[in-house]
C-alpha positions in Angstrom: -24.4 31.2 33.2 -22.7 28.1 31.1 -19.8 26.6 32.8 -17.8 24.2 31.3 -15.2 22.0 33.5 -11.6 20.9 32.5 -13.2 17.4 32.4 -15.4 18.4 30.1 -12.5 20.0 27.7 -10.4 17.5 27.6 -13.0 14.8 26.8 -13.8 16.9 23.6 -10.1 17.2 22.7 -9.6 13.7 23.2 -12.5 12.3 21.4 -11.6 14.5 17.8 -7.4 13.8 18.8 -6.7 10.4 19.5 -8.7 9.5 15.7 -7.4 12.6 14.0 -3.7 11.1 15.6 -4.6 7.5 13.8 -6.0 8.9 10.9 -3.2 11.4 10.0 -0.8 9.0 10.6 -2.2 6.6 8.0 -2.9 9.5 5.5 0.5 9.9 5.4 1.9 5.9 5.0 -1.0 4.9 2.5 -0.7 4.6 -1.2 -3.0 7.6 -3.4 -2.3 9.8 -0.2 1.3 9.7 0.7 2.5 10.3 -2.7 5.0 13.2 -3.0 2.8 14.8 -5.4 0.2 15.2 -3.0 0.7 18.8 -1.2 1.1 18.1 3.2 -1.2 21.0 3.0 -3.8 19.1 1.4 -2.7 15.5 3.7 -3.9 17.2 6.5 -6.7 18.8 5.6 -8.6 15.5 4.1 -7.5 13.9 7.5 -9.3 16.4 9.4 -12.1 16.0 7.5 -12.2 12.3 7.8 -11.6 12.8 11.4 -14.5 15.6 11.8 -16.8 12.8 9.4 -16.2 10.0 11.6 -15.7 11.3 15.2 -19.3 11.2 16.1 -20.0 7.5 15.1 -17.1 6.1 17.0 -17.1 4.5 20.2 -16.1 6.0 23.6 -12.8 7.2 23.8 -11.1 6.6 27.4 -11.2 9.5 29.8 -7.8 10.9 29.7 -6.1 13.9 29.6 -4.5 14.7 26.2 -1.9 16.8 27.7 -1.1 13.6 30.3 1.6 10.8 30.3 -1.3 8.8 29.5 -2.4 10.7 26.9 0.8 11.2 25.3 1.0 7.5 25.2 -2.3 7.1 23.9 -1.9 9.6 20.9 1.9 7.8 20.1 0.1 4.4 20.3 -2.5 6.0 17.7 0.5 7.0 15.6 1.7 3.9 15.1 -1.4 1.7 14.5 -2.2 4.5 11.4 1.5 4.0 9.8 1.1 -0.2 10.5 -2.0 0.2 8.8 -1.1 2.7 6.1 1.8 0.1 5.4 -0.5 -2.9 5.1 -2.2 -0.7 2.6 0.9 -0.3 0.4 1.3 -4.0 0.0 -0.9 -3.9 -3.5 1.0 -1.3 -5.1 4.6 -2.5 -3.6 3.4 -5.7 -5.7 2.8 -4.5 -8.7 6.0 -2.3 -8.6 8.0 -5.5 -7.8 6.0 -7.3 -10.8 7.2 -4.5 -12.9 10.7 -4.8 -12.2 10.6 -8.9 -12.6 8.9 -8.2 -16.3 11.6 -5.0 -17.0 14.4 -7.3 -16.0 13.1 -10.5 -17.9 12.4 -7.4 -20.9 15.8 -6.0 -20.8 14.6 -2.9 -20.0 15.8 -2.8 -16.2 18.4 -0.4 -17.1 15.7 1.9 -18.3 14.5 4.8 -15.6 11.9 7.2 -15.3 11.6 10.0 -13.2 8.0 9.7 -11.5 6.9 13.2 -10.3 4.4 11.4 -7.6 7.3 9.8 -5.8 9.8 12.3 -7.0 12.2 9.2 -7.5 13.8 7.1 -11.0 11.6 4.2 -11.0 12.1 1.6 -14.2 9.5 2.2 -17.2 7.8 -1.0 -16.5 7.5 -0.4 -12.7 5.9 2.5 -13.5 3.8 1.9 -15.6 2.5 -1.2 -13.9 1.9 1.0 -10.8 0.2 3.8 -12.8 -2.4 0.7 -14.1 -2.5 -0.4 -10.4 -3.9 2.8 -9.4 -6.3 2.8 -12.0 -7.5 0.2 -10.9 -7.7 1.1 -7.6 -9.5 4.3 -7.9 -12.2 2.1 -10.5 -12.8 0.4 -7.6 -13.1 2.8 -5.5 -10.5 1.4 -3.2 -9.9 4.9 -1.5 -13.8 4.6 -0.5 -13.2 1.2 0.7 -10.1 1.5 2.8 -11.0 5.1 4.7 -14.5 2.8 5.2 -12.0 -0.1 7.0 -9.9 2.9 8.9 -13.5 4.1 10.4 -14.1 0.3 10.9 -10.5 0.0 12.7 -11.5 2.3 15.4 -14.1 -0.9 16.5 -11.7 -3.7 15.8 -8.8 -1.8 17.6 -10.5 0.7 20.2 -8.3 3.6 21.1 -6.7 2.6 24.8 -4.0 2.8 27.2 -3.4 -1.0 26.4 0.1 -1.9 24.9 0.2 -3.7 21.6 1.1 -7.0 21.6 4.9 -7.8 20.1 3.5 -10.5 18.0 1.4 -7.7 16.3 4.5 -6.3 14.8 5.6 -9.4 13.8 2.7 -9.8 11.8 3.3 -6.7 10.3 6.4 -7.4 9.4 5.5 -10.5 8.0 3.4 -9.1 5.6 6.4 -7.8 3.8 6.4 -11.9 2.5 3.3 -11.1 0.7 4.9 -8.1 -1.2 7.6 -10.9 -3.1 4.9 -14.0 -3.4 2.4 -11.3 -5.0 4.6 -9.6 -6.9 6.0 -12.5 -8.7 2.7 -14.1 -9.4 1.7 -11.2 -11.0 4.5 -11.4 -13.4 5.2 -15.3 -13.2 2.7 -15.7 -17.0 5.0 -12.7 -18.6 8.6 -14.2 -17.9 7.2 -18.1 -18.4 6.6 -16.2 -22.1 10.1 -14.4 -22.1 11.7 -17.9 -20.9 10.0 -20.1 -23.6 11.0 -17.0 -26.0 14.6 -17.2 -25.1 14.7 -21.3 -25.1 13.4 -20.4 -28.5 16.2 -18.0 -29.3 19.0 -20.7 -27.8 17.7 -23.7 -30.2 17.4 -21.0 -33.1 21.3 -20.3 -32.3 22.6 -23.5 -32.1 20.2 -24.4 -35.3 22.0 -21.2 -37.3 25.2 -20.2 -35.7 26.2 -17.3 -38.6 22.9 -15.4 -37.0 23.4 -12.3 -34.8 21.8 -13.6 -31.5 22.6 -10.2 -29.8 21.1 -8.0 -32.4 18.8 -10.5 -32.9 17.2 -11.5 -29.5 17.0 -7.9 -27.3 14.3 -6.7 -30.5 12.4 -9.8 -30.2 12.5 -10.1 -26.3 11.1 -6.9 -26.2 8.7 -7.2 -28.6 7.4 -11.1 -26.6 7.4 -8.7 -23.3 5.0 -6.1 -24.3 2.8 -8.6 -26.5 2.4 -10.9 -23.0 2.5 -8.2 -20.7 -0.5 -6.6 -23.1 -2.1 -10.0 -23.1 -2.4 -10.6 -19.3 -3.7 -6.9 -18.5 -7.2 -8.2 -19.2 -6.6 -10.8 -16.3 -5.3 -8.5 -13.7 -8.7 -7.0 -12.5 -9.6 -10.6 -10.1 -5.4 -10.9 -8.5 -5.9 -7.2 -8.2 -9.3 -7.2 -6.1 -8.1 -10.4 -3.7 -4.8 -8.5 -3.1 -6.9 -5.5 -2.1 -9.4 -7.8 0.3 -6.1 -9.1 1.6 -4.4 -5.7 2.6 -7.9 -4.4 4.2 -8.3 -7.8 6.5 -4.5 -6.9 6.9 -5.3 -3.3 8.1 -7.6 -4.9 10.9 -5.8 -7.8 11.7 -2.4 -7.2 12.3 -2.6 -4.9 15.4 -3.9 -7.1 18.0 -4.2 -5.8 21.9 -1.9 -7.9 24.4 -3.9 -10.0 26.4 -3.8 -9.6 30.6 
């Protein structure tokens, strides 16, 4: 006759719960996944799946009782290292989205919105579609691969424990949020130095001719300089794109740092 003990139990339940804990927890913070297009139905079931691909490769988990005070903390702690990570992964696409509404303000067209199904929110026309060429992008390098291959890796770098997180982690975390402004404007800074020289141009043509119609004049060809530059550096985004996407994966396993002692 098998007999299994409680021990037993629980270390199964704990070795497919505290990952599954981490993993649904990025699912639903990182970019692709979290999207309100995306069903929850279907958010869970690829995290179970990840978690069911993944369990057996992973390193010891710490023999604990899920049901516990311990365990509860555990899983929490879990929770909270997936959305950190999960929001170290949305520093790409928070980039291009605050590139797109530098160029749609530099454009004139920041008072034009869009109702974007995916986030199920009015985002600005150039916002979106900068995002929608970010995720491209994304998926033709198959950066979904890449990052569920650095949340497996995470589970090394930041082994599942009773240990508190350091406070300095979160600082780090919150730091990041730098990188969303710094990225975000370099990725627009060669559009609006084109809009700018277009509108120096526009002032001297003014003060050249004043019986011309600057306002009827200048939004046309503003618009016009925008899309011909924005069209123009599109072929340079793929190398910004791929550093920014090294950066928020070293991000995803460096932020969350174990307090020492």
């Amino acid at each position: 006759m098998i007999s299994i003990a409680t021990a037993q139990i629980d270390a199964w339940i704990a070795a497919f719960m505290f990952p599954l804990a981490r993993i649904l927890a990025f699912v639903a913070a990182a970019p692709l996944w979290s999207m309100a297009g995306i069903p929850r139905r279907t958010r869970l079931i690829l995290a179970i799946a990840i978690a069911m691909a993944i369990t057996p490769a992973l390193p010891p988990m710490p023999e604990v009782a899920p049901a516990s005070l311990a365990g509860l903390w555990i899983l929490l702690q879990q929770m909270l290292i997936g959305i950190g990570m999960g929001f170290a992964a949305r520093i790409v696409f928070a980039a291009f989205d605050m590139a797109g509404e530098f160029i749609g303000a530099q454009m004139g067209l920041g008072f034009a919105t869009f109702f974007d199904p995916l986030s199920a929110s009015q985002t600005p026309v150039v916002a979106e579609f900068m995002g929608l060429v970010a995720l491209l992008l994304f998926l033709s390098m198959n950066g979904h691969l890449l990052y569920v291959a650095t949340l497996a890796q995470s589970f090394s770098a930041i082994p599942v424990s009773a240990t508190a997180i350091g406070a300095g982690s979160w600082l780090n975390l919150a730091e990041l949020g730098s990188k969303i402004f710094s990225a975000g404007l370099l990725l627009a800074l060669p559009v609006i130095v084109a809009l700018m020289i277009t509108n120096i141009a526009l002032a001297v043509l003014t003060r050249a001719a004043p019986q011309l119609n600057i306002f009827a004049l200048g939004f046309p060809l503003t618009l016009i300089g925008g899309f011909v530059a924005l069209a123009i550096s599109l072929n340079y985004l793929a190398a910004p794109l791929q550093s920014l996407f090294e950066y928020a994966m070293s991000a995803m396993l460096g932020f969350v740092v174990p307090a020492e002692g």
